[in-house]
N, C-alpha and C positions, 0 to 999 in steps of 0.2 A: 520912301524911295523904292520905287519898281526895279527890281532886280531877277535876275536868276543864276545858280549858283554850281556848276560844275564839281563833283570831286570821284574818288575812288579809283582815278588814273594809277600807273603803275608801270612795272619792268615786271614782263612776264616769260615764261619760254614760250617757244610755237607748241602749239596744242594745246594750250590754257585758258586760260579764262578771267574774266573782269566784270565786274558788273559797274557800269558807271551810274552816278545820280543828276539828278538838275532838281534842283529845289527851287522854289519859288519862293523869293519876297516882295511884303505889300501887295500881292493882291492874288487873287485863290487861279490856282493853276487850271481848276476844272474848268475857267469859262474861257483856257487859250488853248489854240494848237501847239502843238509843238516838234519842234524840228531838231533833230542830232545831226552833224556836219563833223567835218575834218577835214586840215587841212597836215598834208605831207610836207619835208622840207622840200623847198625846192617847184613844190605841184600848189596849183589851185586849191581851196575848199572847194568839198563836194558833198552833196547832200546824200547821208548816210540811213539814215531811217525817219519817218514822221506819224505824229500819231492824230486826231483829230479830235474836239472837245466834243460832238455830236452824237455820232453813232461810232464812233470805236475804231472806225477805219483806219491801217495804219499800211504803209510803204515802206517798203527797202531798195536798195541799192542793189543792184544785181550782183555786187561783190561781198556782198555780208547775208544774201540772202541763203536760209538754213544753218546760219549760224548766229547770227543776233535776233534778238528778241528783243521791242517795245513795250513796255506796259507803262500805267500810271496809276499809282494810289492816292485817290484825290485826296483823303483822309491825312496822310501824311504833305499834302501838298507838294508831292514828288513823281517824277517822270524818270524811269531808269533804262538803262539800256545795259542789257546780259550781253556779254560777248562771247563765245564758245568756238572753239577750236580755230583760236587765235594763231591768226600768220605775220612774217615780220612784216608783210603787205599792208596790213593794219597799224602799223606804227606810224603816229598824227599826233597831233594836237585836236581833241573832239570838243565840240562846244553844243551848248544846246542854245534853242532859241523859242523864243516865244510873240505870238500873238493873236488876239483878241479877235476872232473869225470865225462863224462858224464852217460846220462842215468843209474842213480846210484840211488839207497833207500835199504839202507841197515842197521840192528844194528850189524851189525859186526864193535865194537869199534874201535881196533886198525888200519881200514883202514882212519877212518878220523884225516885228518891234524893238525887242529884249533880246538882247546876247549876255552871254556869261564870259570869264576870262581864257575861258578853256581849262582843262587837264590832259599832262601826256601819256599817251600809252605806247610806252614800248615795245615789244614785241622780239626777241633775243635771247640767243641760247650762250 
């Protein structure tokens, strides 16, 4: 079963930090994009950063941009997202998502495949 798998979520104060994961199962992460999203209580999901299977290309959200970071270790079949100098503005439920495309970074939700269940991150002093 094709899956992917959120965790590392948390309760942190403002000015901290988190590094989230998305793992992939059944089938190798290096050949999907992949997208980080969050949804606020109450607000929409919104596409928070994406990375690309191709050339490395990655997006952010003008609201985490210089403070989150993408990367992926295809080797561990994992895609993470560092978050640094975390605001309670950031407090979501984040999920990552995956699909099979090349040269892809996009939050346009409904093109990706694979959702995970999410993980919360808090954000509060």
């Amino acid at each position: 079963q094709l899956q992917v798998v959120e965790s590392g979520g948390g309760l942190v104060q403002p000015g901290g930090s988190l590094r989230l994961s998305c793992a992939a199962f059944g089938f190798t992460l290096e050949t999907y994009a992949i997208g980080w999203f969050r949804q606020a209580p109450g607000k929409e999901r919104e596409g928070v950063s994406c990375i690309n299977n191709s050339d490395g290309s990655i997006n952010y959200a003008d609201s985490v941009k210089g403070r989150f970071t993408i990367s992926r270790d295809n080797a561990k079949n994992t895609v993470y997202l560092q978050m640094n100098s975390l605001e309670p503005e950031d407090t979501a439920v984040y999920y990552c998502a995956a699909v099979q495309q090349s040269f892809y970074c996009s939050f346009v939700m409904f093109t990706y495949d694979y959702w995970g269940q999410g993980t919360q991150v808090t954000v509060s002093s």
